[in-house]
C-alpha positions in Angstrom: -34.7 38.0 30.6 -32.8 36.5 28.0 -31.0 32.9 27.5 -27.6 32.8 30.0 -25.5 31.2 27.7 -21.8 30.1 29.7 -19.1 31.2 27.0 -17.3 27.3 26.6 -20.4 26.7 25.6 -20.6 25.9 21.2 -24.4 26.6 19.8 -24.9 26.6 16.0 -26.4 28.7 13.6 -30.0 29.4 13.6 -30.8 28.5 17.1 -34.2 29.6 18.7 -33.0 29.8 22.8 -36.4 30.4 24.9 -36.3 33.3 27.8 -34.2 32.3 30.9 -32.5 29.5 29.2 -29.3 28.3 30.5 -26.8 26.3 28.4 -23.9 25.6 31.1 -20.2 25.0 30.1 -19.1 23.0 27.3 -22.6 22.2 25.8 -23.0 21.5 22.2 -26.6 22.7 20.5 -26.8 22.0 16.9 -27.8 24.4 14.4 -31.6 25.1 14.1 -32.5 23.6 17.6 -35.0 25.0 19.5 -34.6 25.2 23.3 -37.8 25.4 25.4 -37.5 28.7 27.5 -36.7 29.0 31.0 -34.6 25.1 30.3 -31.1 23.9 31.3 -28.8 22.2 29.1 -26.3 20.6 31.6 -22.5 20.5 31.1 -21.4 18.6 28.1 -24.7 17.7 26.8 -25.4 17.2 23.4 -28.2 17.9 21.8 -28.6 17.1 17.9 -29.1 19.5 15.2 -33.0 20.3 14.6 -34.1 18.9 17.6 -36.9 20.3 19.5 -36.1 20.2 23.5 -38.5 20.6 26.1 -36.9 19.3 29.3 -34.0 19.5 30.9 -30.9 17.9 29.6 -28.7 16.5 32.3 -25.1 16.8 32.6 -23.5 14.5 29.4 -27.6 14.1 28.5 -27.1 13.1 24.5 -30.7 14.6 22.9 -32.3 14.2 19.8 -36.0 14.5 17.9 -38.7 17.1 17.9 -39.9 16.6 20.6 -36.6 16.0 21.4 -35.4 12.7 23.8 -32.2 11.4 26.0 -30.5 8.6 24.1 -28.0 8.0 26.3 -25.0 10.2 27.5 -22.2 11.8 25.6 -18.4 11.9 26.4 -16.6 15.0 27.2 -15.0 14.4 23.7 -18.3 14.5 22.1 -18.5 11.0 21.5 -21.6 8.5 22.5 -20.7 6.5 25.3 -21.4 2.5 25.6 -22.6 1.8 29.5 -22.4 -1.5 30.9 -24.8 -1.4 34.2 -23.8 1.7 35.9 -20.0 1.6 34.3 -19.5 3.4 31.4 -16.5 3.8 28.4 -15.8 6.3 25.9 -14.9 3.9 23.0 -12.9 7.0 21.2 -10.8 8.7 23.9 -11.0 5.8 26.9 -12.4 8.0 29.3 -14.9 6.3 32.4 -17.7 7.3 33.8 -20.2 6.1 36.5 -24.1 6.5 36.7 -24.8 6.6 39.9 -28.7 8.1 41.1 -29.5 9.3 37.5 -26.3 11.3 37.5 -23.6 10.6 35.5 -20.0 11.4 36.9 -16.2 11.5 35.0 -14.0 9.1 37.0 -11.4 9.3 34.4 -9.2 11.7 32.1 -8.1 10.3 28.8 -4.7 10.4 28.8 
């Protein structure tokens, strides 16, 4: 079976997507990255052209490296964002979020 790729989704050029991969909405995969098969890239994750990914990204998961790993979470804008315990703030569009049980969750819209 091949990759299930959700069309808001952006990937690059020269991607390798392993079998039964899923890259969900609005996830970002930078050109020549190679994702693991039968591997989820949450929503909105990022993952950083050239990296190797093995596991899982979570939902906002930021990834980079071969062997790819999570430096933090990304903003639905695309940008890094800065948490503060479990509070979080996008410093380029204002937008919150919470991490909460390894899950991070959007409490607020930029306006």
């Amino acid at each position: 079976m091949s990759a299930l790729i959700d069309p808001t989704a952006h990937v690059e050029e020269q991607c390798d997507i392993g079998a039964n991969a899923r890259i969900m909405e609005f996830a970002r995969v930078g050109a020549g990255s190679v994702i693991g098969p039968g591997l989820t890239i949450g929503r909105y994750a990022r993952i950083d052209s050239g990296s190797v990914v093995e596991t899982d990204a979570p939902d906002f998961g930021y990834f980079a490296g071969a062997p790819a790993i999570q430096y933090g979470y990304a903003c639905k804008c695309g940008r890094r964002l800065a948490f503060f315990y479990s509070l979080g703030l996008c410093p380029s569009c204002g937008r919150q979020y919470q991490h909460k049980n390894n899950i991070v969750y959007c409490t607020s819209e930029a306006e």
